[in-house]
N, C-alpha and C positions, 0 to 999 in steps of 0.2 A: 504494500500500500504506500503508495506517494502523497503526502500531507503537507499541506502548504498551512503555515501558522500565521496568523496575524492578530493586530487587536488593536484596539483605541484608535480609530479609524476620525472618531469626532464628526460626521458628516453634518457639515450648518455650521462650521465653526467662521467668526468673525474675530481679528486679532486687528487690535488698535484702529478699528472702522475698515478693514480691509476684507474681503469677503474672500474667503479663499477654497470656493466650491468649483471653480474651474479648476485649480489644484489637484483638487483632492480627485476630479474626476483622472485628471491626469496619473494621478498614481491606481486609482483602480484599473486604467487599461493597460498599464504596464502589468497588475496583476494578470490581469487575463491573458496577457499576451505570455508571463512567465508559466502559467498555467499551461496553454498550450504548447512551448517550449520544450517542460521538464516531463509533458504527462502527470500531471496533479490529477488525482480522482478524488480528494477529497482535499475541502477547506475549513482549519478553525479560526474565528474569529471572538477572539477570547475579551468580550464585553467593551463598550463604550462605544457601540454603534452611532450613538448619534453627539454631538456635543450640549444637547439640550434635551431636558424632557420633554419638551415640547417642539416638535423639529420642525421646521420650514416645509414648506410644498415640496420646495424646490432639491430640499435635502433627503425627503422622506422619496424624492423620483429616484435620484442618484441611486437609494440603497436599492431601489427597486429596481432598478436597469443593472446594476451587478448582480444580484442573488438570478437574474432571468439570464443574463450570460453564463452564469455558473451553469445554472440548471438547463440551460440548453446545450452544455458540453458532456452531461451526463456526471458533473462535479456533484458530490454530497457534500450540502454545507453544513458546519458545525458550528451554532452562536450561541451566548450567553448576553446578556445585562449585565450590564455595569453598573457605576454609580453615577454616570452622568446620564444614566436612561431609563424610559418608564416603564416598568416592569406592564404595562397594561396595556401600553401602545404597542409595543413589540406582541404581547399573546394575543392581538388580533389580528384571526387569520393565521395560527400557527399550526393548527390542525390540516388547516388546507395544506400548508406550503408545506407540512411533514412530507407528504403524500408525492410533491415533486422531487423529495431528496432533501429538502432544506429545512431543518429541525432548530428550532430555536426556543432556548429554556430561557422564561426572562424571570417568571414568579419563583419562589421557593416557598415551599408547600408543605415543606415537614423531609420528604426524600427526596433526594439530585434528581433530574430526568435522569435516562440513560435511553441511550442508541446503540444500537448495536449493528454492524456493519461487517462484511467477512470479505476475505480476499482469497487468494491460491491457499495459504496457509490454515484457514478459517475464521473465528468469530474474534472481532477487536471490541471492545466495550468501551462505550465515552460518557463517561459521565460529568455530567454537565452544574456546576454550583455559581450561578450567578452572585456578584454583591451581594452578601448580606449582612447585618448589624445583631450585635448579640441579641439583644431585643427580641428579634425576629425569630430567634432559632430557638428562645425560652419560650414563645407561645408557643411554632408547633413542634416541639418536643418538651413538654413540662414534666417529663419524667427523668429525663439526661439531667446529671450534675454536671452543669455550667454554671461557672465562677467568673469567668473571663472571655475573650476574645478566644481565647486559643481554644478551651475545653468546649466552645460552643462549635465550628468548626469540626474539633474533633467528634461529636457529638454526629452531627450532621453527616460526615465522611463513613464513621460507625454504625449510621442505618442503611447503607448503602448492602443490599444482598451479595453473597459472597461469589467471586466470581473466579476463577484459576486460570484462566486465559490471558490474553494481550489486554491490558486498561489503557487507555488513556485518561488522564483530569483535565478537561478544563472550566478553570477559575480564576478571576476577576480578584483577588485579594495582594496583600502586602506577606510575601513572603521573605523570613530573612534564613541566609545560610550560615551556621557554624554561631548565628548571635549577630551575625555583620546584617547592617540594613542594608539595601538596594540601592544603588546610586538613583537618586531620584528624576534629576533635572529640574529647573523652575516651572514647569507647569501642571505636573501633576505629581507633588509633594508627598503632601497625605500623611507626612511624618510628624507631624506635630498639630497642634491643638486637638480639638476633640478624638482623631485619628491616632493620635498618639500610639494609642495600644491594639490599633486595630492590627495585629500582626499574627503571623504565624510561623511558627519552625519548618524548615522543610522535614525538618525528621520526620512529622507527620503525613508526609505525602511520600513516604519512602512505597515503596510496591507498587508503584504504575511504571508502566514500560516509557510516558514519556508525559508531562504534566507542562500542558499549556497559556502561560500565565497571562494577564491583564492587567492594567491600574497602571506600572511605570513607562514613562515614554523613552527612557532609555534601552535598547536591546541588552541582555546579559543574560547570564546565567545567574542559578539563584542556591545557591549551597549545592550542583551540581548538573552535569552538562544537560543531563535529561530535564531537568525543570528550569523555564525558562521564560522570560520575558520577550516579546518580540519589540515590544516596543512600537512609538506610534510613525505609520508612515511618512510624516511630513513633520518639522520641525514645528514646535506650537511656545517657543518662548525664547527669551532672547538665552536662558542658560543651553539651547541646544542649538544653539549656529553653529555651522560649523560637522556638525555629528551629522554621521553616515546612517542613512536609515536601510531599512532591508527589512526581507519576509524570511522564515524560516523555514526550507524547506528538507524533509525529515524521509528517510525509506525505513519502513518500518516491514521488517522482518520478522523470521521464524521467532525468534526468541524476543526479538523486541526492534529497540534502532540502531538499524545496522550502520546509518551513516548521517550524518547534519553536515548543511552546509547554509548562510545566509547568501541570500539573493538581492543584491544592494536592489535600492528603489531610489531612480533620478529623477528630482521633484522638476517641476515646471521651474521654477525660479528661486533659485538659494538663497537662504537667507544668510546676511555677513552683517558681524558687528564690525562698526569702525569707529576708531579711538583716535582723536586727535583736536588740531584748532580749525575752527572752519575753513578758513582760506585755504589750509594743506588739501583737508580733505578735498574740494571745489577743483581744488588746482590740477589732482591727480586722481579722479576716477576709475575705478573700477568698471567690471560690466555694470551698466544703468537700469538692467532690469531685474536685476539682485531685486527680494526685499532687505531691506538695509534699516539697521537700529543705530543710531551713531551715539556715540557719547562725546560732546565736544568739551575740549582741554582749559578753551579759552576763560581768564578769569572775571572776565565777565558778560553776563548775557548777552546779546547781539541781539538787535533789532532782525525781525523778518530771517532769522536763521532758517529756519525749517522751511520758508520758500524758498531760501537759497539754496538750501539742499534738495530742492525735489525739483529746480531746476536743472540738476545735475543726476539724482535719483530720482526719479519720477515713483519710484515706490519705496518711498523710505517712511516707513510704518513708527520708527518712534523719535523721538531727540531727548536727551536728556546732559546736563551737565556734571564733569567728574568730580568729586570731592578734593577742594584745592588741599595739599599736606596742612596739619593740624587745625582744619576746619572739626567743630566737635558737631557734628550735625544732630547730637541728641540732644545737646544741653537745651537742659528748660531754662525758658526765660520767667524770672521771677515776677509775682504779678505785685500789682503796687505804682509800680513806672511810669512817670507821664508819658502820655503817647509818643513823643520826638524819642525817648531811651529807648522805649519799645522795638520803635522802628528801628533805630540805629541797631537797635541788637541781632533786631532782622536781618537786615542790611549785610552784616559783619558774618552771619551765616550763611547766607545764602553768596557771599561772594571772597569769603575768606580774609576782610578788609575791614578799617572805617570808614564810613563817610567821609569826604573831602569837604571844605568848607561852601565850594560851589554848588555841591548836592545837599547839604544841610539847609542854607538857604532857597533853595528848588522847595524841597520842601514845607518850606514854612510858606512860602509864598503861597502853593497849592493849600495848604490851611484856609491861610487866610482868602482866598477865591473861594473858597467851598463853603465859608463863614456867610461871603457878601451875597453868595448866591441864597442863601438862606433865609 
């Protein structure tokens, strides 16, 4: 069986007003085209189909014009929910689409679905655990001692019927290997606040022939080669410029997998962070159809910066200015101050300085304008 991994897909995603659902279709037909390439008979797509619970037309077509290429190649699709999707929007219609090959678990209900699927060898079992929250898994099992993240999980994995054959997992959660957490990237975290403890041991996913993971947008392994992250097809924040994206595609053999290899994925348009003073950057462009996040050096704002730059990048999705050295950009400012210290305190943070006598007076003037208009 040849197994093509993928996950966090985001379809409808918008990043700093930029729509990038031409994108994304771009990497689905690279999908399909590695599909027919490699000979893939089956695809998991391991949760975060959509980037909203609530998806766009336009987004909710997309997924439908792939899962109908799949199913018209005779591909078995294999999908979950994540936590960026609505477990109700995805199960309608999931009876029907079983029926084409295309099986998708978005509710949990007390027991994983499971698929079952055979090849020359015979029967592969996939069981399928969508996102879910301890919460979830103490209503429907209120008999499992669940204390935690972990033992609920466990819990959940534990009613699955015992099976001696080839398993696969896949699951949408926050696996760590050996105690180490998952390099995460800036966009989908999930390592801290409330998610904190959302995690789990791989120890406990030990017994599958190959466990297909969801939630990081980074590609990796996760406390071993078989359990794995694919990671999300198209870079979704400035901490992944730069990072190689890819699908994972898997021959899964007598015994289990016989071989992995990732299949890089070439987005429409790369995104690059550039670091420098405006003028540099302007002066020496890069390709102009990059999306481009800049960080500009200069020590102090510039007027109509971000036109300047989109004169130059026409898709330069963010601007933001560097932390000049020993600028404290936490310190609070004490309250108490007449407004002019306020400011000035402002002033000296946001530009690593003090006001100069010319700008002190600037603003008093504006004071006093804003007094007579009054």
């Amino acid at each position: 069986m040849k197994l093509l991994h993928l996950a966090d897909l985001h379809l409808g995603k918008r990043l700093n007003g930029f729509d990038l659902l031409e994108d994304q279709r771009h990497v689905l037909e690279q999908t399909v085209q590695l599909c027919d390439t490699h000979g893939v008979n089956t695809v998991v797509l391991a949760g975060d189909l959509y980037d909203s619970s609530v998806p766009t037309a336009a987004a909710s077509a997309l997924l439908s014009w792939f899962l109908t290429e799949l199913a018209a190649r005779g591909i078995v699709v294999v999908a979950i929910a994540g936590n960026h999707d609505s477990a109700r929007r995805l199960d309608y219609g999931a009876k029907l689409l079983a029926r084409q090959g295309v099986h998708i678990a978005a509710r949990f209900d007390g027991v994983p679905a499971r698929v079952m699927l055979h090849d020359r060898y015979g029967a592969v079992e996939f069981t399928l655990l969508p996102f879910v929250r301890t919460a979830a898994v103490q209503r429907a099992l209120p008999e499992a001692d669940i204390t935690d993240y972990a033992s609920a999980v466990t819990a959940v994995l534990d009613s699955v019927p015992v099976f001696s054959g080839r398993r696969v997992l896949v699951a949408h959660q926050l696996v760590t290997g050996s105690g180490q957490a998952p390099s995460p990237g800036g966009s989908e975290t999930g390592l801290s606040g409330e998610n904190a403890d959302l995690t789990v041991d791989a120890a406990l996913l030990e017994g599958y022939s190959y466990v297909a993971l969801g939630h990081i947008h980074r590609p990796q392994r996760a406390g071993a080669d078989t359990i794995r992250y694919a990671g999300s097809p198209l870079c979704y924040h400035l901490d992944e410029c730069g990072a190689e994206k890819s699908a994972v595609l898997l021959n899964l053999g007598r015994r289990g997998v016989e071989d992995m290899q990732l299949l890089p994925l070439v987005p429409r348009r790369a995104m690059r962070h550039l670091t420098g003073p405006l003028e540099k950057l302007t002066a020496h462009p890069v390709d102009t159809q990059d999306y481009i996040w800049a960080t500009l050096t200069d020590e102090t704002p510039l007027p109509d910066a971000l036109a300047l730059l989109r004169a130059v990048y026409p898709n330069t999705m963010k601007l933001e200015y560097a932390c000049p050295p020993g600028r404290a950009v936490s310190d609070a400012v004490p309250l108490g101050k007449p407004l002019e210290e306020l400011f000035g305190d402002f002033f000296a943070m946001q530009n690593g300085r003090g006001m100069t006598d010319t700008e002190r007076r600037a603003l008093q003037a504006l004071r006093q304008n804003r007094k007579e208009a009054e």
